[in-house]
C-alpha positions as CSV (number, residue, x, y, z in Angstrom):
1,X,14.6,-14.1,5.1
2,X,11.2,-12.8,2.9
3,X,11.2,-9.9,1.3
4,X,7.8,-8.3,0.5
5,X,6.8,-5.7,-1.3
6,X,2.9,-3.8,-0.4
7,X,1.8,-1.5,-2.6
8,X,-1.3,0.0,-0.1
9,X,-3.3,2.0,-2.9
10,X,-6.6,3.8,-2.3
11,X,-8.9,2.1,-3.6
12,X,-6.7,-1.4,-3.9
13,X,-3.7,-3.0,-2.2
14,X,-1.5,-5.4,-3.7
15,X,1.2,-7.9,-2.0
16,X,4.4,-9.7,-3.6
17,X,6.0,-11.9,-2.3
18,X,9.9,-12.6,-3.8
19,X,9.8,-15.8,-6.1
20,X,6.2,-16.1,-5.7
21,X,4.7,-12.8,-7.7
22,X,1.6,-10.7,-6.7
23,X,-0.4,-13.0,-4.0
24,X,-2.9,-10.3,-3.1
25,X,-5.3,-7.9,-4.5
26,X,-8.3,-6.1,-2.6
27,X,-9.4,-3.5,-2.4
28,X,-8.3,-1.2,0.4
29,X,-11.2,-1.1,3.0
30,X,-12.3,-2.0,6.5
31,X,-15.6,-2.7,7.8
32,X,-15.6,-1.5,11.7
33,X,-18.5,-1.7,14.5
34,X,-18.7,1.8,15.2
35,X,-19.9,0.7,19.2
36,X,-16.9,-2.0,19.7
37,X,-14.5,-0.8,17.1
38,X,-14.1,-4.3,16.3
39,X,-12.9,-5.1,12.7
40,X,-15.5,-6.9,11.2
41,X,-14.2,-7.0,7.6
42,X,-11.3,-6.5,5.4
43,X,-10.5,-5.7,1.7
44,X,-13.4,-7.6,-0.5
45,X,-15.8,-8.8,2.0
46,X,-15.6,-5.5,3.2
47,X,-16.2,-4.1,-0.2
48,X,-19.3,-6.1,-0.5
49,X,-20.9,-4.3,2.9
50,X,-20.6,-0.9,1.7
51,X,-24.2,0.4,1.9
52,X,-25.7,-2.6,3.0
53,X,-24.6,-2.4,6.7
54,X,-26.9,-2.0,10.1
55,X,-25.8,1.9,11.6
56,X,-22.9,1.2,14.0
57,X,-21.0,-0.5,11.1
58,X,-19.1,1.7,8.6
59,X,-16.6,0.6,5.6
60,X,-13.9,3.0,6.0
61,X,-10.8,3.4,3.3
62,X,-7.5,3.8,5.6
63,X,-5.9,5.1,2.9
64,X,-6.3,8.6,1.1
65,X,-4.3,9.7,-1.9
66,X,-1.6,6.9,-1.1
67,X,-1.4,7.9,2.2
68,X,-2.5,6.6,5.8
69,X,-5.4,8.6,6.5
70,X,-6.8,5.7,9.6
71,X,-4.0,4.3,11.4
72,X,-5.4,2.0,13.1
73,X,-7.8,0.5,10.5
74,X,-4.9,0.8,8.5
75,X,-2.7,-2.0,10.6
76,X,-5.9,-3.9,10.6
77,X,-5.9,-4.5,6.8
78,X,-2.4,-5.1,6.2
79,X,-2.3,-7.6,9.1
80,X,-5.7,-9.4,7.5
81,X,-4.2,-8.5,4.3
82,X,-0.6,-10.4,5.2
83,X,-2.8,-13.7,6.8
84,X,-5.3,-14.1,3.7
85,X,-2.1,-14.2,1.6
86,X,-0.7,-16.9,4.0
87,X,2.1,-14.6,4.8
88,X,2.4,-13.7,8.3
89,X,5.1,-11.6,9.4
90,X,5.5,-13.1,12.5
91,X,9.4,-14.3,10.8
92,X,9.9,-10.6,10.6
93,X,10.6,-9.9,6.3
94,X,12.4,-7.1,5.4
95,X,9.2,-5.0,3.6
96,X,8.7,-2.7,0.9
97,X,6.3,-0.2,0.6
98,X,5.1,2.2,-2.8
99,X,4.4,5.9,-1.8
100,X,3.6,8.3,-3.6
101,X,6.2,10.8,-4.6
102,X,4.8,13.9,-2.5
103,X,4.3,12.5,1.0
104,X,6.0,14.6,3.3
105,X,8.2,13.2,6.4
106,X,5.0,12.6,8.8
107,X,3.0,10.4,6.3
108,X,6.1,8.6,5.5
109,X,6.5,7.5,9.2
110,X,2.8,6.7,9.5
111,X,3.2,4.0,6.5
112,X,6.4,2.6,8.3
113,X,4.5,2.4,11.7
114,X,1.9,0.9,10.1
115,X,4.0,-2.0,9.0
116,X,6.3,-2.5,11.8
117,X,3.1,-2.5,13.8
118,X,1.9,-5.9,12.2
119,X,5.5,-7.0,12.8
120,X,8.5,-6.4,10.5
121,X,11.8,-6.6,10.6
122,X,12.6,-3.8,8.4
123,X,10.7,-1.3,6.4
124,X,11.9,0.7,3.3
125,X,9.9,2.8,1.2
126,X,9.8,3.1,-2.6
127,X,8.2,5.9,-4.6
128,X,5.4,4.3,-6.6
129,X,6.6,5.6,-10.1
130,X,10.1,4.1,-9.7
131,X,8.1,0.9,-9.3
132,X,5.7,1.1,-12.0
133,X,8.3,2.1,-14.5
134,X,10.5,-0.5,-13.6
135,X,7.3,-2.6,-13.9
136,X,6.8,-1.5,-17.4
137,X,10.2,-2.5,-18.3
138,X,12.0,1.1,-18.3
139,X,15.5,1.1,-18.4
140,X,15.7,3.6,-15.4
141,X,19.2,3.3,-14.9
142,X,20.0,4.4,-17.9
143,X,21.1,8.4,-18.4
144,X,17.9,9.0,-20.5
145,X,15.1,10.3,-19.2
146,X,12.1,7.9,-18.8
147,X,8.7,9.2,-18.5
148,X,5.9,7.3,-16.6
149,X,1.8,7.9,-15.8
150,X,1.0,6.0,-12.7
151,X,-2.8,6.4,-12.8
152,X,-3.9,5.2,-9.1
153,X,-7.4,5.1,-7.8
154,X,-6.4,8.1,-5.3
155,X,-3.5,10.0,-7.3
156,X,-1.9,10.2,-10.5
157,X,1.7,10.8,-10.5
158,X,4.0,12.3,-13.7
159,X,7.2,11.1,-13.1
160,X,10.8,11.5,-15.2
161,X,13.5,9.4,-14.1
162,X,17.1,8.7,-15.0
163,X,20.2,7.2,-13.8
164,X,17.8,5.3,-11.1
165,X,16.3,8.1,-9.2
166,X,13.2,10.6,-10.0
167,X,14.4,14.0,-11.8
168,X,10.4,16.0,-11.3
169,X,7.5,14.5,-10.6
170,X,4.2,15.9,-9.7
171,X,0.7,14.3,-8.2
């Protein structure tokens, strides 16, 4: 079974595949026919239409401060997203997706929808500091704090960690 991880950022979103590394990165936007609300673009041919687009066609960013701010333009992009990377999830992968530390219960579920929506088997969610700091290399299992800066287009988070988990953190 594949195990993915998505890290949807505000202003770009990444995808890893196991054994494979980072396959994707693009930046986190949607071009949509305002009359059809057909999806005319995603990620960096979007991008490129900002500003330059007839009226009825608007780039929109689904994601705000790490969070799904446009569900269904959201779902859009991850399932272009997941094809451009020639990973489908029509084998239903077990996913895992960075948040940020200070998403409440209600933005949590809207990032799991969104993924189960374009079709897998599982969800988990990760706070995004745990990941970068085990990115960087920190030994965050450890009983010693670890301090990390994950400076995201949207957010920055502060986070201390030990023994595996996140003591404080703030956005």
């Amino acid at each position: 079974m594949k195990s993915i991880g998505i890290d949807l950022g505000t202003a770009n979103s990444r995808i890893f595949v196991k054994g494979k590394g980072v396959i994707l990165r693009e930046p986190s936007a949607v071009a949509v026919s305002e009359t059809t609300e057909e999806v005319l673009a995603v990620g960096l041919d979007a991008s490129r239409m900002a500003g330059k687009t007839p009226d009825d066609v608007t780039v929109r960013r689904p994601i705000r401060s790490g969070v799904i701010a446009q569900f269904d333009a959201a779902v859009a992009m991850v399932d272009v997203f997941l094809q451009k990377a020639g990973t489908s999830l029509s084998g239903r992968p077990r996913v895992m997706v960075c948040v940020p530390y200070s998403i409440n219960d209600v933005e949590r579920r809207a990032v799991e929808e969104v993924i189960l929506e374009a079709g897998a088997k599982s969800v988990a969610l990760i706070e995004s500091s745990l990941v970068a700091a085990i990115g960087a290399g920190l030994r965050v299992t450890h009983p010693r704090g670890s301090m990390i800066v994950d400076i995201g287009g949207g957010t920055t988070e502060i986070a201390v960690m030990s023994l595996g988990a996140i003591v404080v953190a703030r956005s």
